[in-house]
DSSP file (Angstrom, degrees, kcal/mol; ACC not computed):
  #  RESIDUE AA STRUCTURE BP1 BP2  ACC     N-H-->O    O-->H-N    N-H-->O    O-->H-N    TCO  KAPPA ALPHA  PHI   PSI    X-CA   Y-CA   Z-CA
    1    1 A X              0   0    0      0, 0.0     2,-0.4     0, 0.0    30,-0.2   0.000 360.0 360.0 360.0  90.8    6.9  138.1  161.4
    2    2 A X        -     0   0    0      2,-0.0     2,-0.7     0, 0.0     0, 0.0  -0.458 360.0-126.0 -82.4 120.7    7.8  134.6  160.0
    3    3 A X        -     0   0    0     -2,-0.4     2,-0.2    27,-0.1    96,-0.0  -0.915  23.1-162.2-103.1 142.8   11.2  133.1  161.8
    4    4 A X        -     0   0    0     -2,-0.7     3,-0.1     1,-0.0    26,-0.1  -0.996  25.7-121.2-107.2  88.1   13.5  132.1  159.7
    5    5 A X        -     0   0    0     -2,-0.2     2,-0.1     1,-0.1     3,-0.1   0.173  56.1 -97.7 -56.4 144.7   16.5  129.8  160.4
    6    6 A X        -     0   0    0      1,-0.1     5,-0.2     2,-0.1    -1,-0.1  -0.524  65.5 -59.0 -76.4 151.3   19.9  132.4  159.4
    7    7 A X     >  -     0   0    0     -2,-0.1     4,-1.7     3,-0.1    -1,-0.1   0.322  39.7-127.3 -30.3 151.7   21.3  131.8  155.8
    8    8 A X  H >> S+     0   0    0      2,-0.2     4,-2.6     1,-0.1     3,-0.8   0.995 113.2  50.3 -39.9 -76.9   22.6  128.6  154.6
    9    9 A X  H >> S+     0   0    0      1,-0.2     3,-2.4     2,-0.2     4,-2.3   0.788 105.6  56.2 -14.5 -78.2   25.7  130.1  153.5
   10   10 A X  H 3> S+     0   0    0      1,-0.3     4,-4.7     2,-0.2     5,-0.3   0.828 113.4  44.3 -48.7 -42.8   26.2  132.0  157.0
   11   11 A X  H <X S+     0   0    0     -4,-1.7     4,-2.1    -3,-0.8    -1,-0.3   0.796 105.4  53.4 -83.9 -13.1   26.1  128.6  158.7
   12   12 A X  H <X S+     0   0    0     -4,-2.6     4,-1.9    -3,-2.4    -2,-0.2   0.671 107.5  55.1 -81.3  -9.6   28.1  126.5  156.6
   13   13 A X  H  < S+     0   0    0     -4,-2.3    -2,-0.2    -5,-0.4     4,-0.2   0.853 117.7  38.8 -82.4 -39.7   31.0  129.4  157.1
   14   14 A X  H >X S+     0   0    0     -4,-4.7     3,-3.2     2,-0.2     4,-1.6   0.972 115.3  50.7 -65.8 -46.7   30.5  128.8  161.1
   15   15 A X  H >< S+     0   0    0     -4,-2.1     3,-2.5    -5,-0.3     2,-0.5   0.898 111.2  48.7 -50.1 -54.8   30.1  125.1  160.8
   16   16 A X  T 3< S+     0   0    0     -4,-1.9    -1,-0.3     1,-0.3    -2,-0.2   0.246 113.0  49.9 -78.9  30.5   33.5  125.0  158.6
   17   17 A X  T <4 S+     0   0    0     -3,-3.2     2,-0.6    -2,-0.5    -1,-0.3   0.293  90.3  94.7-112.7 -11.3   35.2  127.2  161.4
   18   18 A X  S X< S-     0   0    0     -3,-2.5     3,-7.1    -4,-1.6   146,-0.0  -0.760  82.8-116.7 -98.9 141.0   34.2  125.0  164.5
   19   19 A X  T 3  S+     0   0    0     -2,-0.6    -1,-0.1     1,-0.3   145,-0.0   0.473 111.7  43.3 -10.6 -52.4   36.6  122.3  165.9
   20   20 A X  T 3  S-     0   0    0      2,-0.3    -1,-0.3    -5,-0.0    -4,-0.1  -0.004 108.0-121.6-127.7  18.3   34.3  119.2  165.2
   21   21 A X  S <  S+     0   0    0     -3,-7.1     2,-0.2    -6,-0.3    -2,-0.2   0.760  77.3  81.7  72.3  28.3   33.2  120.4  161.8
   22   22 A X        -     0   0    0     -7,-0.2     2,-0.5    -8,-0.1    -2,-0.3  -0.835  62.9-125.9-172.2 157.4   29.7  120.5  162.5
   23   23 A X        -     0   0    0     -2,-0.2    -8,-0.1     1,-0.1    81,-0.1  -0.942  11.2-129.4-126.9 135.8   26.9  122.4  163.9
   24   24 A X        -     0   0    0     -2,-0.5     2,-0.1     1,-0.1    -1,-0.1   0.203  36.6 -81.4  24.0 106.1   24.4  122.2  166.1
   25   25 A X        -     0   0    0     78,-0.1    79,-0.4     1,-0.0    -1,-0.1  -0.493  48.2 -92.0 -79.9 146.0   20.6  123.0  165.9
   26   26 A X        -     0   0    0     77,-0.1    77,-0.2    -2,-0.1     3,-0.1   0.263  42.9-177.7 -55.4 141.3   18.9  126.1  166.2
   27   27 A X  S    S+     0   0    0     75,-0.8     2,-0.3     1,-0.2    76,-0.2   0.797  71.6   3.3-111.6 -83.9   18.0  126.3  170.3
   28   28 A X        -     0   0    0     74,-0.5    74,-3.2    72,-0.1     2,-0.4  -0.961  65.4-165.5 -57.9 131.2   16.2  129.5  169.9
   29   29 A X  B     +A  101   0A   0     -2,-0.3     2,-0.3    72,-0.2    72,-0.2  -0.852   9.4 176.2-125.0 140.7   15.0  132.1  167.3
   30   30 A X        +     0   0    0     70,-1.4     2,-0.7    -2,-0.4    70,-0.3  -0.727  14.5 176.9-140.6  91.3   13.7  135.7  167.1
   31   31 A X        +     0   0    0     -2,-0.3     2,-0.5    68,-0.2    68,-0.2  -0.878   2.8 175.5-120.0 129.9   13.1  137.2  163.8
   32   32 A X  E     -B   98   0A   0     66,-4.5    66,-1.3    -2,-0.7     2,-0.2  -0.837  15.7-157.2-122.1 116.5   11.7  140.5  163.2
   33   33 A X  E     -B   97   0A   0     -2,-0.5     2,-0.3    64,-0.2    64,-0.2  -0.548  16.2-164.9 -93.9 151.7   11.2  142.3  160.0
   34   34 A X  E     -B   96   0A   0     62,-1.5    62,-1.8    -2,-0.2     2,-0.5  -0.797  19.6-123.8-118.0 167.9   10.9  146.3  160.0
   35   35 A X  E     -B   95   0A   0     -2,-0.3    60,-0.3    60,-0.2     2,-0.3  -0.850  25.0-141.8-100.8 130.6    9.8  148.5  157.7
   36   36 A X        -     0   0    0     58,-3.0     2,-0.6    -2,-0.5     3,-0.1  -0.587   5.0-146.9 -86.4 165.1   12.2  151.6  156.3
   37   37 A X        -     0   0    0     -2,-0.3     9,-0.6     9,-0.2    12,-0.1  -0.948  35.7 -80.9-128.7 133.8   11.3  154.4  155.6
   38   38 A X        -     0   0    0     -2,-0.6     8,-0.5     7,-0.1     2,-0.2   0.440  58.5 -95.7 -54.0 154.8   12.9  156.6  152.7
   39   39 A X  B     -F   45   0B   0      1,-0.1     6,-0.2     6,-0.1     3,-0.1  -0.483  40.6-116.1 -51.6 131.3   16.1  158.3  153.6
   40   40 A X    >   -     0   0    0      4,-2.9     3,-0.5     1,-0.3     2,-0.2   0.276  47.0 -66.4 -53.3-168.3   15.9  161.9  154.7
   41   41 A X  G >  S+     0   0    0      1,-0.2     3,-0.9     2,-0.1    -1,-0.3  -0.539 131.9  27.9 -96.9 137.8   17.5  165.0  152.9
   42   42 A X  G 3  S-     0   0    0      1,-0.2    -1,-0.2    -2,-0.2    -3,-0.0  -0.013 130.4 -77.1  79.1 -36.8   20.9  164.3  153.3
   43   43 A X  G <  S+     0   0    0     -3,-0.5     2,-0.3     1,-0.2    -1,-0.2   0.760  84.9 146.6 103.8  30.4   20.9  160.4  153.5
   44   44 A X    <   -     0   0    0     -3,-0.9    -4,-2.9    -6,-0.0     2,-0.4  -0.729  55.8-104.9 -93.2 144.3   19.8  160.4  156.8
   45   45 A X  B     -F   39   0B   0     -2,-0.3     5,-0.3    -6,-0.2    -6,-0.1  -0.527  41.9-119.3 -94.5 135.7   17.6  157.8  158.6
   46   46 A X        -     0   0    0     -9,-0.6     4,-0.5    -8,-0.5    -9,-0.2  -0.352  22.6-112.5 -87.7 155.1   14.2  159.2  159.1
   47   47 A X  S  > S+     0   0    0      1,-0.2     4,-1.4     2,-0.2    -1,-0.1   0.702 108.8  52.7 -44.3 -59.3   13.1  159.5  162.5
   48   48 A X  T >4 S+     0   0    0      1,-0.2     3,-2.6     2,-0.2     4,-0.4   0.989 115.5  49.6 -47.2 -71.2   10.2  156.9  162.9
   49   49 A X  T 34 S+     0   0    0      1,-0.4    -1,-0.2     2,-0.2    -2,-0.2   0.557  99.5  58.0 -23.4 -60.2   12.7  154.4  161.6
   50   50 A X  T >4 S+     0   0    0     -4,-0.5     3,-0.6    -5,-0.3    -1,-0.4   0.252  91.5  70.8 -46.2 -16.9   15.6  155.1  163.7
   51   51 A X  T XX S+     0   0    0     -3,-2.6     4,-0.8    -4,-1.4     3,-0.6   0.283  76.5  88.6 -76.5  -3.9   13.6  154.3  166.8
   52   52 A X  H 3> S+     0   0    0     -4,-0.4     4,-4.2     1,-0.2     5,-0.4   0.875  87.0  55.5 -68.9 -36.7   13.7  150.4  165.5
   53   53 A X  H <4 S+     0   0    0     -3,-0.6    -1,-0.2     1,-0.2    -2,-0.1   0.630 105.2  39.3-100.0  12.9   16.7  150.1  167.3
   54   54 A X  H <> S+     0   0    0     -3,-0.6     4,-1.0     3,-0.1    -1,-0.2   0.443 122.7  53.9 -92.1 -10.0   16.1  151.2  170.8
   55   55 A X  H  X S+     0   0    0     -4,-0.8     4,-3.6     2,-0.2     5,-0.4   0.932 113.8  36.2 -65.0 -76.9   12.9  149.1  169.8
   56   56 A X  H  X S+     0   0    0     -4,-4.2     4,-1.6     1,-0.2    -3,-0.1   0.846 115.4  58.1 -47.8 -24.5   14.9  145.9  168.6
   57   57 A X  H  > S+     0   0    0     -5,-0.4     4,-0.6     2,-0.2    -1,-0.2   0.983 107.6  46.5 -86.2 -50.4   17.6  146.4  171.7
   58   58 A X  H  X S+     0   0    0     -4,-1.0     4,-2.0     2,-0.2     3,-0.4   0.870 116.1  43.3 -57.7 -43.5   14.7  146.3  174.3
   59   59 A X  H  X>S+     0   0    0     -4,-3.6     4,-2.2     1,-0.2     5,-0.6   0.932 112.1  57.3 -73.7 -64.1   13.0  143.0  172.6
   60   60 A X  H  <5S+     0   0    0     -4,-1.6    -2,-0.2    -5,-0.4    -1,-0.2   0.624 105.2  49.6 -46.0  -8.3   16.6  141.6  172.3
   61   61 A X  H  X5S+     0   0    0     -4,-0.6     4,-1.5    -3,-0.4    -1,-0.3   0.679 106.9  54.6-103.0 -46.6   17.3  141.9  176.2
   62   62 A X  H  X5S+     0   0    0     -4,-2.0     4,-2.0    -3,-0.2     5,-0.4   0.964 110.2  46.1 -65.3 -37.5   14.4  140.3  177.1
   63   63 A X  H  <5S+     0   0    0     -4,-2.2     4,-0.2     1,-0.2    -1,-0.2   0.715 108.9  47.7 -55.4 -27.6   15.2  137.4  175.1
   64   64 A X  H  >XS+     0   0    0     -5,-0.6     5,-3.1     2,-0.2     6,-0.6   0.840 117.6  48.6 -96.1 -21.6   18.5  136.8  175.9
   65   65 A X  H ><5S+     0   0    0     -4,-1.5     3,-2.6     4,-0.3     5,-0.3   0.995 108.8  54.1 -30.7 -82.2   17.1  137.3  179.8
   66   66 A X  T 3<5S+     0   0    0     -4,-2.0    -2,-0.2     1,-0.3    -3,-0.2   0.804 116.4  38.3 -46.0 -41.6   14.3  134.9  178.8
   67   67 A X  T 345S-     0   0    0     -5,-0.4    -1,-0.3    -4,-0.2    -2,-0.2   0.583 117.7-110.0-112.4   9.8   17.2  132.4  177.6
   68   68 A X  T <<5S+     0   0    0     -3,-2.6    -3,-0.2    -4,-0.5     3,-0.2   0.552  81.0 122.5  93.5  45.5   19.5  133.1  180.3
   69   69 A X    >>< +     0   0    0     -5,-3.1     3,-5.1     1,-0.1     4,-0.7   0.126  17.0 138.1-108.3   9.5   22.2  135.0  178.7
   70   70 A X  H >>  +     0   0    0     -6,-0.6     3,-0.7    -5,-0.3     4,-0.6   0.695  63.0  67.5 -13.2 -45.4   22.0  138.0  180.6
   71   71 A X  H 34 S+     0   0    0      1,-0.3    -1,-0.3    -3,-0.2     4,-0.2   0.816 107.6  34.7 -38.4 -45.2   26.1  138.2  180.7
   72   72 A X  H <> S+     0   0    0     -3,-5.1     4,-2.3     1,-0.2     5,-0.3   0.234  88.8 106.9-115.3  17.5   26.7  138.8  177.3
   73   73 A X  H <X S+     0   0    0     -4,-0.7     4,-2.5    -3,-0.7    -1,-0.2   0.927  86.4  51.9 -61.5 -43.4   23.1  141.3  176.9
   74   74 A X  H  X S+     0   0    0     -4,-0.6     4,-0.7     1,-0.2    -1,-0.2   0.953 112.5  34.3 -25.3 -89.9   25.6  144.3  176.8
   75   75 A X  H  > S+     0   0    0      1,-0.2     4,-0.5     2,-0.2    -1,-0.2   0.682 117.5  54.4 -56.7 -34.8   27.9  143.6  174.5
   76   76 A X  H  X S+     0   0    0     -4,-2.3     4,-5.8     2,-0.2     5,-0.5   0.821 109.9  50.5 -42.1 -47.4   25.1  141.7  172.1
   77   77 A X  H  X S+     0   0    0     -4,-2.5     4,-0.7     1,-0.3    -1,-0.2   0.747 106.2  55.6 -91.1   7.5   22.9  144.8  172.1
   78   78 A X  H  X S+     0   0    0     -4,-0.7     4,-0.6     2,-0.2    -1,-0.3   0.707 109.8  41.8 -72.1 -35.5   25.8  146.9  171.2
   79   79 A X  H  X S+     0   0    0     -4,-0.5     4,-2.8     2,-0.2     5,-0.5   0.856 113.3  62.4 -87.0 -41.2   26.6  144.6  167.9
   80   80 A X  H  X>S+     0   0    0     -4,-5.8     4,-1.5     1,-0.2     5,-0.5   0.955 105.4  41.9 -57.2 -37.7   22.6  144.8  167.5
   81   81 A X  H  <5S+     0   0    0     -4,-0.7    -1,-0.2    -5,-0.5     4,-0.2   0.737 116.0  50.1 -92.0  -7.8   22.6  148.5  167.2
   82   82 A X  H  <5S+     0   0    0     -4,-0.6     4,-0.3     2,-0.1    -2,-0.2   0.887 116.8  35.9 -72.7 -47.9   25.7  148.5  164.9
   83   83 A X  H  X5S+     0   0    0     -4,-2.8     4,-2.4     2,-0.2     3,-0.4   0.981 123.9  45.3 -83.8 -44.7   24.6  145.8  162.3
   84   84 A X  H  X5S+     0   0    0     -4,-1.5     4,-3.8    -5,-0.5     5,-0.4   0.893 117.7  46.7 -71.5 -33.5   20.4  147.1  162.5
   85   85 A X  H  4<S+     0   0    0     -5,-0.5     4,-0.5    -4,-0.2    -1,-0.3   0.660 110.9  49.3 -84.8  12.1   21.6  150.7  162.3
   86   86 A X  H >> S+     0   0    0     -3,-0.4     4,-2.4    -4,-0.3     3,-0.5   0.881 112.4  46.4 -91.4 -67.9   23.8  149.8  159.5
   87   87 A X  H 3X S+     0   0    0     -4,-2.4     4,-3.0     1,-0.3    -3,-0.2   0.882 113.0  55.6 -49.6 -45.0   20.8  147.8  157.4
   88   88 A X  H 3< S+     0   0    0     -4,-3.8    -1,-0.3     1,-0.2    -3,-0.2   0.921 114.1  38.4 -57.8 -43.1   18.7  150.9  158.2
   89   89 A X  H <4 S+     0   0    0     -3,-0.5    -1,-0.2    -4,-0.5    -2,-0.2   0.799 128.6  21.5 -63.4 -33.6   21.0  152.9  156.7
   90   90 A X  H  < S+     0   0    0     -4,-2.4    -3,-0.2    25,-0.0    27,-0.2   0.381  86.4 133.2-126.2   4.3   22.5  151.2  153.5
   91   91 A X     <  -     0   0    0     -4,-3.0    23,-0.2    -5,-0.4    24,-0.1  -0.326  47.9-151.8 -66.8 161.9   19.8  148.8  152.8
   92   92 A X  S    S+     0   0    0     21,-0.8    22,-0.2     3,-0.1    23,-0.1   0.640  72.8  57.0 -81.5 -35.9   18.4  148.2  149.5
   93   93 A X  S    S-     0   0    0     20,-0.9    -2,-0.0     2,-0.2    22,-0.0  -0.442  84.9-112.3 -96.3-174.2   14.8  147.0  150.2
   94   94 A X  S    S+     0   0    0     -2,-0.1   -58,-3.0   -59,-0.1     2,-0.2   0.875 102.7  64.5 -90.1 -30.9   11.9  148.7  152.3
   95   95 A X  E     -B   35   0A   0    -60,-0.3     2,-0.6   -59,-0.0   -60,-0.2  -0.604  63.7-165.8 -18.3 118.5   12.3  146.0  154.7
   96   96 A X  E     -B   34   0A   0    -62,-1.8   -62,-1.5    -2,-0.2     2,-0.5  -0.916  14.1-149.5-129.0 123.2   15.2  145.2  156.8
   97   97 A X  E     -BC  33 112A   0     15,-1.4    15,-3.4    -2,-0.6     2,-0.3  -0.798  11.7-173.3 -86.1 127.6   15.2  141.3  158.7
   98   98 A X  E     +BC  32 111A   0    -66,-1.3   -66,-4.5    -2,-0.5     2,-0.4  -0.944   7.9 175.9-109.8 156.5   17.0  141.3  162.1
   99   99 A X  E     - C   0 110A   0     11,-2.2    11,-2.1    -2,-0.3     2,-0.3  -0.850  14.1-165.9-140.0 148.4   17.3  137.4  163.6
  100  100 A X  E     - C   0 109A   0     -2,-0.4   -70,-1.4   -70,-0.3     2,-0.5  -0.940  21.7-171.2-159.6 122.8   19.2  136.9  166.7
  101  101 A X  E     -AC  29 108A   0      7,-2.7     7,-3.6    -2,-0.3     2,-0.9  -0.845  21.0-150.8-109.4 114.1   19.7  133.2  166.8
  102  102 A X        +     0   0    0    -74,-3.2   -75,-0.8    -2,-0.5     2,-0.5  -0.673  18.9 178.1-127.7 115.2   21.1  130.7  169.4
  103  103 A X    >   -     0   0    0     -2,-0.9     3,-2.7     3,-0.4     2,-0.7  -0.840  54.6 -65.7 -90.8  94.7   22.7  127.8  168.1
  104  104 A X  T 3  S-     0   0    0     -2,-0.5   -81,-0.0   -79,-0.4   -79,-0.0  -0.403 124.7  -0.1  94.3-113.1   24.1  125.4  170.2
  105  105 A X  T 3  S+     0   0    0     -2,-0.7    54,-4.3    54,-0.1    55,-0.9   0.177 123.8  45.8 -99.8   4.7   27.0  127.3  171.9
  106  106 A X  S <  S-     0   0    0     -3,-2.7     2,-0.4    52,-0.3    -3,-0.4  -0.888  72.5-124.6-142.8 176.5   26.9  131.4  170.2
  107  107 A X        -     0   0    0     -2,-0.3    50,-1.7    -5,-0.2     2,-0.8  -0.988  23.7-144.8-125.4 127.2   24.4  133.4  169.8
  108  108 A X  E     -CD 101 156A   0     -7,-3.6    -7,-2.7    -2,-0.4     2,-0.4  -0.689   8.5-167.3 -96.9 110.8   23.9  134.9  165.8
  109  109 A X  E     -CD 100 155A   0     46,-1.2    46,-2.2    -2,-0.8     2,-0.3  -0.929  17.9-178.3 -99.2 151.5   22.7  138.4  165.2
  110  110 A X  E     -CD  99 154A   0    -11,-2.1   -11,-2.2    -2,-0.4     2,-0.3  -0.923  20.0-164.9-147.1 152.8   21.7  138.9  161.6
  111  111 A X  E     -CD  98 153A   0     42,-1.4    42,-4.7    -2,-0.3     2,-0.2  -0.883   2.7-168.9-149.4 134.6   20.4  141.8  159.3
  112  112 A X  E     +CD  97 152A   0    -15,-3.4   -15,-1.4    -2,-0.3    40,-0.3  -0.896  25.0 149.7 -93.9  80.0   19.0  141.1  156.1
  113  113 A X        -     0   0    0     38,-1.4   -20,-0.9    -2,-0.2   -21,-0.8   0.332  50.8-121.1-128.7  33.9   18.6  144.3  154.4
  114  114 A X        +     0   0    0     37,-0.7     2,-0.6   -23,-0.2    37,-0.1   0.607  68.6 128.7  65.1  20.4   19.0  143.7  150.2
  115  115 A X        -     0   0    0     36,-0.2    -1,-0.2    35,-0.1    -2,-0.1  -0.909  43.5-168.2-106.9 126.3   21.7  145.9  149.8
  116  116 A X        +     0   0    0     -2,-0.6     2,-0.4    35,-0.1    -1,-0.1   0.693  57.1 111.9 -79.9  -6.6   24.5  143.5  147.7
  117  117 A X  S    S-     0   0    0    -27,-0.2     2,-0.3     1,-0.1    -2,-0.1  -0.711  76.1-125.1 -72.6 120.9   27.2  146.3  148.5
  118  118 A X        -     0   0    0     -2,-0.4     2,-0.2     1,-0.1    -1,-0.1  -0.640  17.4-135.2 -80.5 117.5   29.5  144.5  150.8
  119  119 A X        +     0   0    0     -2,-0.3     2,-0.3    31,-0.2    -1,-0.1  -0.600  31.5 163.3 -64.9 125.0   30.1  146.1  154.1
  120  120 A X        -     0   0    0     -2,-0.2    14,-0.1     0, 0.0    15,-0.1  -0.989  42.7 -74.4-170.7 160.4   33.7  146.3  155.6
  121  121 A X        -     0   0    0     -2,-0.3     2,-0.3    13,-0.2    11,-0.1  -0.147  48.0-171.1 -58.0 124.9   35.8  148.1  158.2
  122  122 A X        -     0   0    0      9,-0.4     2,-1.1     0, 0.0    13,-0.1  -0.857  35.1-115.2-100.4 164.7   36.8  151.8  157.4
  123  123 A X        -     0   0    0     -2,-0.3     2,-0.2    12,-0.0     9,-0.1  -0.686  37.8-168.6 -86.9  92.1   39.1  154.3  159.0
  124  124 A X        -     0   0    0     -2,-1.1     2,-0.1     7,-0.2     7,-0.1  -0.622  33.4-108.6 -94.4 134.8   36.2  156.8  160.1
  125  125 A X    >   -     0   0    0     -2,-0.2     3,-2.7     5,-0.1     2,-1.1  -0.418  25.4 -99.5 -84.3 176.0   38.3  160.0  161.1
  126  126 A X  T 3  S+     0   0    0      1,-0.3    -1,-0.1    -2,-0.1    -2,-0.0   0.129 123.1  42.7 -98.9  45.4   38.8  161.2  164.8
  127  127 A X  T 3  S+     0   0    0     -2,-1.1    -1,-0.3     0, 0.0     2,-0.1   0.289  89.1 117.7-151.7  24.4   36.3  163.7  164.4
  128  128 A X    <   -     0   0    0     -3,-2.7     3,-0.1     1,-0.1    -4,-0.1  -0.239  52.0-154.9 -51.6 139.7   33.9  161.8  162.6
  129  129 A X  S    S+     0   0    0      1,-0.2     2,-0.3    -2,-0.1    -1,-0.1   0.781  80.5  34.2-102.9 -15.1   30.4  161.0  164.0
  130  130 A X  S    S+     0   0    0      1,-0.1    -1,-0.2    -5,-0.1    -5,-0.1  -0.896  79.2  76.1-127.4 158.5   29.9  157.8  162.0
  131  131 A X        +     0   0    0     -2,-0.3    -9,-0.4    -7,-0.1    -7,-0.2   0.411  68.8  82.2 139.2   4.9   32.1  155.1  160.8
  132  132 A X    >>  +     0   0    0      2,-0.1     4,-1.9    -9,-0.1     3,-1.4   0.552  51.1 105.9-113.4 -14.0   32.9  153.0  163.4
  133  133 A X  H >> S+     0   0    0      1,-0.3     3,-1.3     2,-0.2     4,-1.2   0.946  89.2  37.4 -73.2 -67.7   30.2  150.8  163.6
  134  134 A X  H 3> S+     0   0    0      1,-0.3     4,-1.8     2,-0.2    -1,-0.3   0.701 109.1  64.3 -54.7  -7.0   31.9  147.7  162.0
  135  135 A X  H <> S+     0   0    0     -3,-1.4     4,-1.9     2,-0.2    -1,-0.3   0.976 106.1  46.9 -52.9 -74.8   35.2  148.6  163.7
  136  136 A X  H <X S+     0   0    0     -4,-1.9     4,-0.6    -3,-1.3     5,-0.3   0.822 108.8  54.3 -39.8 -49.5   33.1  148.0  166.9
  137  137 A X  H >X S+     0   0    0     -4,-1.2     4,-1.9     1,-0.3     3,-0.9   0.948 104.6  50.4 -67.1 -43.6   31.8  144.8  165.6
  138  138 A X  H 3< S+     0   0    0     -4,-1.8    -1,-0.3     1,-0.3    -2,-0.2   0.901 110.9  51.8 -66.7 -25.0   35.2  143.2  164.7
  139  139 A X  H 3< S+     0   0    0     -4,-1.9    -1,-0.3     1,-0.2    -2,-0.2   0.544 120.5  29.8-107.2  14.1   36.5  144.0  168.3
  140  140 A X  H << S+     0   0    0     -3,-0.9     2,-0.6    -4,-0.6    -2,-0.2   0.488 101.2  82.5-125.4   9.2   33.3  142.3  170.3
  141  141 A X     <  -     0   0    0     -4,-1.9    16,-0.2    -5,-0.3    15,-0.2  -0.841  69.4-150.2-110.3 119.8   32.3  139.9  168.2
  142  142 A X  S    S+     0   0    0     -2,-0.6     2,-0.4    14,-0.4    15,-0.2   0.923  95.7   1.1 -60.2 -26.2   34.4  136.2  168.3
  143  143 A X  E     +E  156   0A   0     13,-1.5    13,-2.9    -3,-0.1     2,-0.2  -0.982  68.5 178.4-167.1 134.6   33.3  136.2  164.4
  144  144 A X  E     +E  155   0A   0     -2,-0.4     2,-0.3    11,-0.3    11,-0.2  -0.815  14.9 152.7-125.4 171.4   31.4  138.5  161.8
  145  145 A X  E     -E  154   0A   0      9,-1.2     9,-2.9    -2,-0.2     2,-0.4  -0.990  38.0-113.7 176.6 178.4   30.8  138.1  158.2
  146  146 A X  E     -E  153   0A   0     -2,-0.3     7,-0.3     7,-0.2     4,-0.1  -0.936  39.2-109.1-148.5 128.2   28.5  138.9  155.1
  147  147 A X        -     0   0    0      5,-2.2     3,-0.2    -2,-0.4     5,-0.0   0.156  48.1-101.0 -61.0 164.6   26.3  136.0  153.1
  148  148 A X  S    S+     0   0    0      1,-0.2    -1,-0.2     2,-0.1   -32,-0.0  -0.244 124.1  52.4 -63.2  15.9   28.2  135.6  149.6
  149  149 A X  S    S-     0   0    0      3,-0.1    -1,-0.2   -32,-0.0    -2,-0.1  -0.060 109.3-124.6-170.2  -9.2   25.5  137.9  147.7
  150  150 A X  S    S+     0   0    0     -3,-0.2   -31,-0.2     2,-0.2   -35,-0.1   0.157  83.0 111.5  98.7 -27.1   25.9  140.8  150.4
  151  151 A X  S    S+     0   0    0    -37,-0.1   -38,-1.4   -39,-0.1   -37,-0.7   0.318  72.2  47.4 -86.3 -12.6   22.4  141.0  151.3
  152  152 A X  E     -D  112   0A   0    -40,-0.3    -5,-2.2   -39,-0.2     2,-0.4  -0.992  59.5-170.6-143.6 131.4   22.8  139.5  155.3
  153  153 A X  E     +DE 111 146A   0    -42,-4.7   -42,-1.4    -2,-0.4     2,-0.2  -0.996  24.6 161.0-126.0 117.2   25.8  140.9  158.0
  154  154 A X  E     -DE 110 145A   0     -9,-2.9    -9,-1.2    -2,-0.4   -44,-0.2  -0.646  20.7-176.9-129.2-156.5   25.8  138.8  160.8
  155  155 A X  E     -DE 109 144A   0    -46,-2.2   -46,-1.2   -11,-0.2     2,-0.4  -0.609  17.0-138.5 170.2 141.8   28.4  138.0  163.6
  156  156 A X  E     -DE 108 143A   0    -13,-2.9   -13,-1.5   -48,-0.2     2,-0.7  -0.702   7.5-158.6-130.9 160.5   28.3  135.5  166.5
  157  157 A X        -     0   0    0    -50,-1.7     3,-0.1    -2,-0.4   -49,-0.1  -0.886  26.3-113.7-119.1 105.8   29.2  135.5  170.0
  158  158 A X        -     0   0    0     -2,-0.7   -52,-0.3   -52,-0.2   -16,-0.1  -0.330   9.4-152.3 -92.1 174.7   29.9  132.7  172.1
  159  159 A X  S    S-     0   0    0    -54,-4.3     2,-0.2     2,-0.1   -53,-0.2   0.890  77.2 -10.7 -98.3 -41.9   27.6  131.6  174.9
  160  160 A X  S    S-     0   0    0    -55,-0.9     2,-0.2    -3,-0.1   -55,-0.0  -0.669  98.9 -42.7-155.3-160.4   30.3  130.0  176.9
  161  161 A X        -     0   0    0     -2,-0.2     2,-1.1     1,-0.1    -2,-0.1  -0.556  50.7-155.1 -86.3 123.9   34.1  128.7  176.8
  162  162 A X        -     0   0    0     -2,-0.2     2,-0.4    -4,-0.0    -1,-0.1  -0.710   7.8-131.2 -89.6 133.3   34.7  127.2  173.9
  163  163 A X        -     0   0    0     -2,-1.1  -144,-0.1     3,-0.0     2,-0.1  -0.675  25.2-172.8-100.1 137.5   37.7  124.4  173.7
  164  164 A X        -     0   0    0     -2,-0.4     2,-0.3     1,-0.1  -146,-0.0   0.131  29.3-107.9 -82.2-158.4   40.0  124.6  171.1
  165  165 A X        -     0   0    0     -2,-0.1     2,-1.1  -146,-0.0    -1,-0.1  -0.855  33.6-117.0 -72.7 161.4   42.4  122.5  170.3
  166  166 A X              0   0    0     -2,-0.3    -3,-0.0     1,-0.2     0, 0.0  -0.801 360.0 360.0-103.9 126.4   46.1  123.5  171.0
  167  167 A X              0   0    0     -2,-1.1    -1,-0.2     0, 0.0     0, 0.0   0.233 360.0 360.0 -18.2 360.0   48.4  123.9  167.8
C-alpha cells in the first residue's frame, strides 16, 4: 500500500480555486488500495467487498483523530462511504485506491477506481434505495470533482475558516 500524493490534475483544479493561487504541501497522507471482487447477480457488490467501507471508515477516524480533526470525522466518513462505495460499485479495475489527504488547510478524500465514465448528480426517486450518494456529496463537501480522464472522484473539506476575499 504505496502513498501516493492525489492527481496532478485534481490539485491544480484546487490550487486554481484558492485565494492566493497556490497550494500548500501534502501535511499528511493515507492511501489504501482494495481489491474488488466481481459484481454479484444483479450488479450488486459482493459481500467480502462491501465490508471495505466500514473497514476504510474505521481507519479513516483514527486518522483524522490521530491528526486532530475529530470535528469534521462525521461528516468526512460520510463522503468516505459515498465516493468508496461508489468506486466499488462502478469501477473499472479489480482495484479501487482510496487517499484521504491533508493539505495545508482541507482535507482530500479520493477514489481511484479506472472507470472513465464520469460520475454526476442524479434525481434518484423518493422511493429509491440508491442514488443519492453524490447528492450527499455536493451538499457536505466545500468542493468535489472528477480528474479530467474520469478515473479519480475526490472532494475536499476544509479544516478550518477559510478567508475570502469580499466581492
Amino acid at each position: 500500500m504505496a502513498a501516493v500524493a492525489p492527481g496532478l490534475e485534481i490539485l491544480a483544479e484546487l490550487r486554481a480555486g484558492s485565494p492566493a493561487n497556490a497550494l500548500p504541501g501534502v501535511r499528511q497522507m493515507l492511501s489504501l488500495t482494495v481489491d474488488r471482487a466481481p459484481l454479484a447477480r444483479g450488479g450488486e457488490v459482493a459481500e467480502a467487498t462491501a465490508a471495505w467501507v466500514p473497514r476504510l471508515r474505521r481507519i479513516a477516524r483514527a486518522k483524522l483523530s490521530l491528526w486532530g480533526l475529530s470535528s469534521i470525522a462525521d461528516s468526512s466518513l460520510l463522503l468516505i462511504s459515498e465516493l468508496v462505495t461508489n468506486g466499488l460499485r462502478y469501477g473499472a479495475e479489480q482495484q479501487v485506491v482510496f487517499r484521504l489527504v491533508l493539505v495545508s488547510d482541507f482535507l482530500v478524500v479520493e477514489v481511484e477506481d479506472g472507470s472513465s465514465a464520469r460520475p454526476s448528480i442524479r434525481a434518484a426517486d423518493s422511493d429509491a434505495e440508491s442514488g443519492r450518494g453524490l447528492l450527499l456529496v455536493d451538499a457536505l463537501a466545500d468542493a468535489w470533482g472528477v480528474s479530467k480522464d474520469g478515473t479519480r472522484t475526490w472532494c475536499v473539506t476544509w479544516v478550518r475558516p477559510v478567508k475570502r476575499p469580499v466581492p
